[in-house]
Backbone as a chain_set.jsonl record, in Angstrom:
{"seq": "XXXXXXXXXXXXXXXXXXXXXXXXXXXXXXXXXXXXXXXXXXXXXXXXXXXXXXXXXXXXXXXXXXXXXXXXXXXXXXXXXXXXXXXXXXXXXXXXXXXXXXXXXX", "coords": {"N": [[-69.898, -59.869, -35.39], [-69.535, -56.217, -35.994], [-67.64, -54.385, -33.407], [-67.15, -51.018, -32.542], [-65.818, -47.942, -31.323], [-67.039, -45.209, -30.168], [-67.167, -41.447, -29.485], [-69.357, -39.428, -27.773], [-70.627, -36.037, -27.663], [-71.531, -33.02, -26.295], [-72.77, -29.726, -25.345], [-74.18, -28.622, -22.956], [-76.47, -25.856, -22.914], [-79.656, -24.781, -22.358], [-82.355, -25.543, -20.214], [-83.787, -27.365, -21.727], [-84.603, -30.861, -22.315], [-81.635, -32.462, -23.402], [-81.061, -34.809, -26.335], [-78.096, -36.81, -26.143], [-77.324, -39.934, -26.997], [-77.941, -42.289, -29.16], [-79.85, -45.709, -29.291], [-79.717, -46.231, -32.284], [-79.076, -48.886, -34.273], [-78.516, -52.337, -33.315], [-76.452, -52.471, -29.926], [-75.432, -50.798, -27.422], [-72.845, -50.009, -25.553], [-72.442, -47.766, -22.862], [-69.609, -46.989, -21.772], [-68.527, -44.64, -20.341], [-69.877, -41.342, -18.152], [-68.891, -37.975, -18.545], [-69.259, -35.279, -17.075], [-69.052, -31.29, -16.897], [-68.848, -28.536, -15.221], [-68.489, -25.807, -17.261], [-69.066, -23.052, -16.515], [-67.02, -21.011, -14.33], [-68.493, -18.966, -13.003], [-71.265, -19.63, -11.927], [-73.181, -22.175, -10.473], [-73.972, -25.696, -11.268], [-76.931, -28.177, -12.079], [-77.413, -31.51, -12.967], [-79.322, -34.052, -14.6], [-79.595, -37.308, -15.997], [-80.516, -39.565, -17.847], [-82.488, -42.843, -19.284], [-84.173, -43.124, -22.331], [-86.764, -45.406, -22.187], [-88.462, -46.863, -24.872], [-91.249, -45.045, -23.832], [-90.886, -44.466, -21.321], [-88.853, -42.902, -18.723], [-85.382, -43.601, -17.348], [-83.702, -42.53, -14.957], [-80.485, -42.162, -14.329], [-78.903, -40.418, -12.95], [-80.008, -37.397, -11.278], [-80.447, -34.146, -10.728], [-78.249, -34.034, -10.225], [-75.5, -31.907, -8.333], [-73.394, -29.875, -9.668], [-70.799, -28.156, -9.28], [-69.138, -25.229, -9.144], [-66.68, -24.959, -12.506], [-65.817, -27.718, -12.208], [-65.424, -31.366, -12.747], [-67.321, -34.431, -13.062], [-68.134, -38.145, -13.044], [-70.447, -39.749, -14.379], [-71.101, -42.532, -14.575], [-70.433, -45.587, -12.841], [-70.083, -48.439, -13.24], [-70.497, -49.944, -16.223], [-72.993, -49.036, -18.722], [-76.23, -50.564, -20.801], [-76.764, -50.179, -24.05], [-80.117, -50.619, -26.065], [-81.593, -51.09, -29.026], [-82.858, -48.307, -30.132], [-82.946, -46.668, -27.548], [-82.658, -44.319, -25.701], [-80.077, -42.017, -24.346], [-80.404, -39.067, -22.479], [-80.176, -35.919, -21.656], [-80.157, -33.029, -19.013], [-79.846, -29.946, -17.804], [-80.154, -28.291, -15.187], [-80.187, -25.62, -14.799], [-78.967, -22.229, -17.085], [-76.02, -21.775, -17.477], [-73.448, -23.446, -19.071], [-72.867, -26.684, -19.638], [-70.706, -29.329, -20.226], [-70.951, -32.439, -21.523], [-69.496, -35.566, -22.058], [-69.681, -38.653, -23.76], [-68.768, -41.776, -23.838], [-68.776, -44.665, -25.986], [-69.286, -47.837, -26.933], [-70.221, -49.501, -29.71], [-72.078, -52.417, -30.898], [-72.839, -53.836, -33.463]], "CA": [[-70.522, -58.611, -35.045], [-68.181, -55.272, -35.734], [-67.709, -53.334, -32.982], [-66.824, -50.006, -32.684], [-65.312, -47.17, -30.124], [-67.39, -44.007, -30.775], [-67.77, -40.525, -28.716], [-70.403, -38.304, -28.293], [-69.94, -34.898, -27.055], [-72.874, -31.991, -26.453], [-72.66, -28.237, -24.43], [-76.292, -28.164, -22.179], [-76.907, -24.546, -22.31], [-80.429, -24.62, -21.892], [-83.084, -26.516, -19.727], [-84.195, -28.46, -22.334], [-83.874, -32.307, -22.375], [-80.863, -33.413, -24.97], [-80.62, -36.054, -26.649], [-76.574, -37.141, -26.176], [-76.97, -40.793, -27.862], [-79.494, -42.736, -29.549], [-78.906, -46.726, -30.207], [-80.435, -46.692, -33.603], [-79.242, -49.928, -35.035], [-77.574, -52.704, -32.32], [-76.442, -52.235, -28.598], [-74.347, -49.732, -27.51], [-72.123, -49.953, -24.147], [-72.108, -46.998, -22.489], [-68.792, -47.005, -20.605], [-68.62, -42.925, -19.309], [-70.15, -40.176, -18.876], [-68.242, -36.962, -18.05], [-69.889, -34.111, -17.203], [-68.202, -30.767, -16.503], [-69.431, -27.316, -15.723], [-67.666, -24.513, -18.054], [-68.909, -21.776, -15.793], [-66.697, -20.141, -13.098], [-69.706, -18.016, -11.385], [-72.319, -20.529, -11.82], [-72.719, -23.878, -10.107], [-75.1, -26.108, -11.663], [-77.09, -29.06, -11.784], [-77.736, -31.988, -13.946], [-80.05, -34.758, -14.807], [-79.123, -38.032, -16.99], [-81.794, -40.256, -18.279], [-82.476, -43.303, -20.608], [-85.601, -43.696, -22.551], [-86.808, -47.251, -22.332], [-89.674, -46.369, -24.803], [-91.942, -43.449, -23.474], [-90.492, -44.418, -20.134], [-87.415, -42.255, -18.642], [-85.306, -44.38, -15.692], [-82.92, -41.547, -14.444], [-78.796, -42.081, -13.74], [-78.675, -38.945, -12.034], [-81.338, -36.511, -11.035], [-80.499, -33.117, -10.316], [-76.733, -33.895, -9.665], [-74.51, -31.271, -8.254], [-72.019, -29.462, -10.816], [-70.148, -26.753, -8.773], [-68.614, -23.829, -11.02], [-65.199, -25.238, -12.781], [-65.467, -29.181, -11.775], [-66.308, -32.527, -13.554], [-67.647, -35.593, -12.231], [-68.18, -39.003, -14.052], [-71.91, -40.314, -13.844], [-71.358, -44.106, -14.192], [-69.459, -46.608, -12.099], [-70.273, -49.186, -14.705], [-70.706, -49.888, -18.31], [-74.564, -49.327, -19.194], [-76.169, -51.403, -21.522], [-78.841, -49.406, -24.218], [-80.886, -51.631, -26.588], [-81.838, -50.484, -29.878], [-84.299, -47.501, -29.766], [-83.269, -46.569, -25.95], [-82.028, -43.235, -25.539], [-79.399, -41.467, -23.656], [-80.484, -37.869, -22.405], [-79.173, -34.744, -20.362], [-81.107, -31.808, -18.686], [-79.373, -29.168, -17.315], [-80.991, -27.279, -14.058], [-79.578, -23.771, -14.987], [-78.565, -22.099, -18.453], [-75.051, -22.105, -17.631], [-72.961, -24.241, -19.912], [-72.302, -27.941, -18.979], [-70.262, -30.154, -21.073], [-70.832, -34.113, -21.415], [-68.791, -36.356, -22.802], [-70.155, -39.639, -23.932], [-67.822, -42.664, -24.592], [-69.99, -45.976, -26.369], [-68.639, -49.242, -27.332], [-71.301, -50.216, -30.602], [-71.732, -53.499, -31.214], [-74.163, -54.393, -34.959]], "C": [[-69.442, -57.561, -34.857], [-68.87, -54.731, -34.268], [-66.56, -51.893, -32.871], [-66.788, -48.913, -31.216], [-65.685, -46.051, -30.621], [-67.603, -43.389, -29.393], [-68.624, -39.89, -29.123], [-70.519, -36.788, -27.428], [-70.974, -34.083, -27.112], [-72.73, -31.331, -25.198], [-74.617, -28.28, -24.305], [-75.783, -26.753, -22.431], [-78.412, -23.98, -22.444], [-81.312, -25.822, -20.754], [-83.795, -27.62, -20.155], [-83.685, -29.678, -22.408], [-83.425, -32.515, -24.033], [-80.806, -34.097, -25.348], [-78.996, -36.434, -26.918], [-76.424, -38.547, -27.395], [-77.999, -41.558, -27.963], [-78.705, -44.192, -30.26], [-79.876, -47.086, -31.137], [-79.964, -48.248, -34.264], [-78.018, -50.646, -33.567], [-77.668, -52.327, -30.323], [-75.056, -51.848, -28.31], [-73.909, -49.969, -25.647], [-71.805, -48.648, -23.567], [-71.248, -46.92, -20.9], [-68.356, -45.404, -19.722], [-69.241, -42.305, -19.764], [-69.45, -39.046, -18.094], [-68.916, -35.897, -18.416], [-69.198, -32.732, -16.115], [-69.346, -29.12, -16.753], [-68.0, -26.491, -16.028], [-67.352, -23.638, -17.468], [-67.93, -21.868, -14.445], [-67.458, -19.233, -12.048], [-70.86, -18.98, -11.463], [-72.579, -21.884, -11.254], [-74.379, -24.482, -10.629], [-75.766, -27.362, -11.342], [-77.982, -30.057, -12.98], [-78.561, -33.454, -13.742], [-79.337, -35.792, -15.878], [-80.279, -39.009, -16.936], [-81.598, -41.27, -19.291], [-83.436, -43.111, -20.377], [-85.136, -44.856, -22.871], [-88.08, -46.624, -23.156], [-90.065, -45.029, -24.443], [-91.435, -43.534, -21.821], [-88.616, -44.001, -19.429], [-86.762, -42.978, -16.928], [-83.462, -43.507, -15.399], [-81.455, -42.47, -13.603], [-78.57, -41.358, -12.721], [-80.138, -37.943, -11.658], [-81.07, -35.475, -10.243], [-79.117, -32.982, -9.433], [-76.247, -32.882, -9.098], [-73.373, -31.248, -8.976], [-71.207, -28.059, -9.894], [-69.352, -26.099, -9.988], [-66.674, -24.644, -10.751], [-65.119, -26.993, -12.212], [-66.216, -30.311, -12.452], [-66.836, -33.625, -12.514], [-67.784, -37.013, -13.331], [-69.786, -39.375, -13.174], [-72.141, -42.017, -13.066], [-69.905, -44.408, -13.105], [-69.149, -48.05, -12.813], [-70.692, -49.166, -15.517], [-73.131, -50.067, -17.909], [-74.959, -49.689, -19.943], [-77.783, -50.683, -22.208], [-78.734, -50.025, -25.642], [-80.917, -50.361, -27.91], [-83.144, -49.319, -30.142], [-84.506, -46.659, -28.53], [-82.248, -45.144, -26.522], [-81.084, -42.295, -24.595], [-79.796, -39.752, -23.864], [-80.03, -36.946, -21.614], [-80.13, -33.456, -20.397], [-80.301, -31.502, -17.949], [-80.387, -28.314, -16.283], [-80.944, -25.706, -13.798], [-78.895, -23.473, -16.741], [-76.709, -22.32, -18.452], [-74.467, -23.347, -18.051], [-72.665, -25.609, -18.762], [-71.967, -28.935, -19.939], [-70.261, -31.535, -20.647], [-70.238, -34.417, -22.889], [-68.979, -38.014, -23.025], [-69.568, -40.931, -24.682], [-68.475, -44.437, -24.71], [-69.496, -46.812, -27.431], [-69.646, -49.8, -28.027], [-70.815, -51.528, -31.116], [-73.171, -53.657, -32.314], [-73.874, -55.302, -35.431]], "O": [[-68.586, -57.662, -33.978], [-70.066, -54.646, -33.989], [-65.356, -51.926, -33.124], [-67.55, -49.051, -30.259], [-64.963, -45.585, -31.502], [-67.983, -44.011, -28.401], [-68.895, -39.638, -30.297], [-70.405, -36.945, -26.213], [-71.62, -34.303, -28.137], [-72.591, -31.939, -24.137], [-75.626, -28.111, -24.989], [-74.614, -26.522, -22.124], [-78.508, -22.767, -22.634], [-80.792, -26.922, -20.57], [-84.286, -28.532, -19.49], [-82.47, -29.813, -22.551], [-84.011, -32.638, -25.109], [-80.136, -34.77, -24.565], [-78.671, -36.31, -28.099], [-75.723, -38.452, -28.403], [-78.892, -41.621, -27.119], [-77.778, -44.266, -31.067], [-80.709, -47.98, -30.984], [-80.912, -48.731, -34.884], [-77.127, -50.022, -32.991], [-78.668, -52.032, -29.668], [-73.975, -52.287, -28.705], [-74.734, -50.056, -24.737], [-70.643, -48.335, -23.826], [-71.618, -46.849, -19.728], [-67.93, -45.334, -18.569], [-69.517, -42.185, -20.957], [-69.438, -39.214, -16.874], [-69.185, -35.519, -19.557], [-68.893, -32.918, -14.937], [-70.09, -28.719, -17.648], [-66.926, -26.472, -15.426], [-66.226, -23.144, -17.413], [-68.114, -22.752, -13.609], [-67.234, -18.903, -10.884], [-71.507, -18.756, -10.44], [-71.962, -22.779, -11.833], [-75.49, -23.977, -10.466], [-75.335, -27.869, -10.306], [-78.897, -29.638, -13.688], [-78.402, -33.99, -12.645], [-78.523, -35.278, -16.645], [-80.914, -39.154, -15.892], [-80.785, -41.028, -20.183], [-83.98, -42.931, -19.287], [-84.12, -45.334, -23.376], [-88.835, -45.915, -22.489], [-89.386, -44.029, -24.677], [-91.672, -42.543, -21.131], [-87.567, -44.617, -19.621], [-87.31, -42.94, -15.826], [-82.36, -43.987, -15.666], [-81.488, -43.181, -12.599], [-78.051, -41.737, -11.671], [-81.258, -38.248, -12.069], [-81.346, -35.611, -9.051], [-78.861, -32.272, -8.461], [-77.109, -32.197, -9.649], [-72.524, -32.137, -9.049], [-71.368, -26.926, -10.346], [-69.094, -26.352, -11.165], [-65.908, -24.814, -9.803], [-64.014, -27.303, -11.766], [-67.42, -30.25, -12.698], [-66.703, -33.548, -11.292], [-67.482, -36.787, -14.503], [-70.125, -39.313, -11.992], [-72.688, -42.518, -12.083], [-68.899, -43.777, -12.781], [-68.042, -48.587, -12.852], [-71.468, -48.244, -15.77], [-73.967, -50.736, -17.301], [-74.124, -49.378, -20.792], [-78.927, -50.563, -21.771], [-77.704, -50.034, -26.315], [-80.486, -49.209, -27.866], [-84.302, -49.694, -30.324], [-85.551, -46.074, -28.247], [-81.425, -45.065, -27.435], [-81.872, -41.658, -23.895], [-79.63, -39.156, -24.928], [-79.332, -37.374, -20.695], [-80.695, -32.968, -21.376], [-79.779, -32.378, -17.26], [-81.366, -27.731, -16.749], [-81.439, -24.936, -12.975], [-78.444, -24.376, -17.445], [-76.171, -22.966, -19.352], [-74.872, -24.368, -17.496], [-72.374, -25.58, -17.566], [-72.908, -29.457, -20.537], [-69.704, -31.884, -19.606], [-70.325, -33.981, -24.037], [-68.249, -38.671, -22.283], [-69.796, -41.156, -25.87], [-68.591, -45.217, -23.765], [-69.339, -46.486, -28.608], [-70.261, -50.653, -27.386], [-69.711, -51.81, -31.581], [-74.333, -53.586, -31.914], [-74.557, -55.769, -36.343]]}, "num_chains": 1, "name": "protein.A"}
């Protein structure tokens, strides 16, 4: 079974839920997530989510991002199935950068 060391990288700047990573074929290790607000006058707040299915079982929920500071979400490796989705909602338009680092195994 190869595996593989892929990032995934995506700027929230709206309230809409993102999709960051999707394990279409296999099972994907999700060892970080780094999330950083851009803004200097804005402090924000963020949400992280898988779908299991139609069902969303929340990492985070309405985190604290103060203006200019990152944070990391996990503490350990997460483990998403084929079909499960990694998402991000932002609580304000100001920019918030995640950084998504996933160990695929097919």
């Amino acid at each position: 079974m190869p595996e593989t060391y892929k990032s995934f990288a995506t700027i929230l700047g709206s309230t809409a839920a993102t999709t960051i990573y999707s394990g279409s074929s296999g099972t994907g290790i999700v060892n970080s997530i780094n999330c950083s607000n851009a803004s200097t006058s804005t402090a924000n707040t963020i949400t992280i989510e898988i779908l299991k299915g139609s069902t969303a079982y929340s990492l985070i929920t309405s985190g604290a991002v103060p203006t200019s500071t990152a944070f990391q979400v996990l503490d350990s490796p997460v483990i998403l199935e084929t079909n499960n989705t990694l998402r991000a909602t932002a609580g304000f338009t100001a920019p918030i950068h995640i950084l998504v680092s996933v160990l695929e195994i097919t």
